[in-house]
C-alpha positions in Angstrom: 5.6 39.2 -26.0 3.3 36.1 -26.0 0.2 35.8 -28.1 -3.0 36.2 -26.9 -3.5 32.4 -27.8 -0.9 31.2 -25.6 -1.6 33.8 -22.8 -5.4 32.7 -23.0 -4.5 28.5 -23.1 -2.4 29.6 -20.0 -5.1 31.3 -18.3 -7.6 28.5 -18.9 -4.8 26.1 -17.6 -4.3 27.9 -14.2 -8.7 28.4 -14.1 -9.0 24.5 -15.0 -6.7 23.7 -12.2 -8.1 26.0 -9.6 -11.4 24.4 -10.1 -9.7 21.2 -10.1 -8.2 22.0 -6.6 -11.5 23.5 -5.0 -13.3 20.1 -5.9 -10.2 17.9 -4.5 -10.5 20.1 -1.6 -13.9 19.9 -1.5 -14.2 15.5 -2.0 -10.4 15.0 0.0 -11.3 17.5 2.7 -7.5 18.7 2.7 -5.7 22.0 1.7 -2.7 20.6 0.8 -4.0 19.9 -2.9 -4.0 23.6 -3.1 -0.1 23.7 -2.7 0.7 21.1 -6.0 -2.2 21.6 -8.6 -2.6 24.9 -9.3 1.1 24.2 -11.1 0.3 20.7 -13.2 0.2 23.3 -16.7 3.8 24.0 -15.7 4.4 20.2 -15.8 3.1 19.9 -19.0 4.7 22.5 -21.2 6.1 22.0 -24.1 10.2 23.7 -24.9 10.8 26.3 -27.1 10.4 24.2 -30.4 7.0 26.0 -31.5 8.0 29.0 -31.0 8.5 31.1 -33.6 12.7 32.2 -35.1 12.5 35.9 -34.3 12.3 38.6 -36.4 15.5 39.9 -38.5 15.2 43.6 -40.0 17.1 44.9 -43.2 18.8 47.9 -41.6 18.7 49.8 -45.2 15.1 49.7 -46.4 13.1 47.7 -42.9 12.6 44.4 -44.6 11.7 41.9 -42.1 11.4 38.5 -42.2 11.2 35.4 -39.7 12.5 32.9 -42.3 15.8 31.1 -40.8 17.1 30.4 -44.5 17.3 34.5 -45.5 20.6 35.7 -44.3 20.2 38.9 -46.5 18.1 41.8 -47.4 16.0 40.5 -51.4 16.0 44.1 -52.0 19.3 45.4 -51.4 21.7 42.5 -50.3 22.4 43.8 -46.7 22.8 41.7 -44.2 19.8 41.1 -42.0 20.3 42.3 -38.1 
């Protein structure tokens, strides 16, 4: 599931282009603009390299953890799922 943060930059992206489109339209007097910049956020997205490892659950006592260096459980030694 996304953050909020990342679902609201998106949502400002897609707004900021919109408004970007209406006054293209508006100055070029053409609807084609309409087609191409309502996707320039897509252009511009980072990969997968700030996203966060995903999470890893003890399956004996729930410990969870994100951290790529834990292969097992502190508490019990199990290994991490």
């Amino acid at each position: 599931m996304p953050s909020r943060s990342r679902l609201l930059t998106a949502a400002v992206g897609l707004l900021a282009s919109l408004l970007v489109s209406v006054a293209a339209y508006v100055y070029f007097d053409t609807l084609l603009l309409f087609l191409f910049l309502p996707f320039v956020p897509f252009l511009f997205r980072g990969g997968d390299e700030h996203d966060e490892p995903p999470v890893r659950t003890c399956p004996a006592c729930g410990y969870r953890t994100r951290a790529t260096d834990h292969e097992y459980c502190p508490r019990d030694g199990t290994r991490l799922e």
